[in-house]
C-alpha angles and dihedrals in degrees: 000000000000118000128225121204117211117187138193094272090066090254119142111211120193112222097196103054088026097238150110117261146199137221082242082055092049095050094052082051092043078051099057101043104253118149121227146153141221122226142182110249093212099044110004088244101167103244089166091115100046087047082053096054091039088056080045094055096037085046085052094051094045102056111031088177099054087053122155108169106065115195090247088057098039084059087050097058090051098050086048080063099044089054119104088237107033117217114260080244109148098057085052096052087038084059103033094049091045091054090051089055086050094054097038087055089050089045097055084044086061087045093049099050092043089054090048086050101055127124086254097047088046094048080052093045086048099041086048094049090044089051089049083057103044093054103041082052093051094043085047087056104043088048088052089048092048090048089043093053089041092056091048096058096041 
């Protein structure tokens, strides 16, 4: 698991490449499905989980559009916190979130196979068979040619 440094400055230094990073940084590694973990520099206090929630909320800032904390469910959550027994919640949204991207990656494959079966992709697939055809038939006939003329003059 790579480790990130994080030091008093507020700076987040990656062990493993030897260099300083950014949440920006963090995210493209989160994207790619590379583990890591946060640390305090001074006392190697995990702070992995309180860096995850600062990339949600500047992801948050940065693309109004792409929201997914709402201000009524982000009351919600608070007041979850603020009950006596709290909800098992976070094993439910870990499911439930984990099925969505399931379903989103199985969703783009459709996607996928009906674009590539589409009447234009078909009338490719065709034309590039055709052509196939059209030169191993002419390569078949000029080596024929070729045997045939060899086999005059011997």
């Amino acid at each position: 698991m790579r480790v990130i440094r994080k030091y008093a400055n507020r700076r987040l230094y990656d062990t493993e490449q030897s260099r300083y990073v950014t949440l920006a940084d963090l995210r493209e590694l989160i994207l790619q499905d590379v583990s890591f973990r946060v640390e305090d520099a001074k006392s190697g206090e995990d702070l992995t989980r309180t860096i995850l929630l600062s990339i949600i909320i500047e992801q948050e800032q940065a693309d109004g559009d792409a929201e997914v904390f709402s201000n009524d469910l982000l009351a919600q959550l608070i007041r979850v916190y603020a009950m006596s027994q709290p909800l098992p919640l976070a094993r439910y949204l870990e499911q439930g979130t984990q099925l969505m991207l399931e379903q989103q990656k199985r969703m783009q494959t459709h996607w996928k196979q009906a674009l590539r079966n589409s009447p234009m992709e078909l009338m490719r697939e065709m034309a590039e068979d055709n052509m196939r055809f059209w030169q191993q038939t002419l390569n078949k006939n000029v080596d024929s040619k070729s045997t045939d003329k060899n086999d005059n003059e011997g």
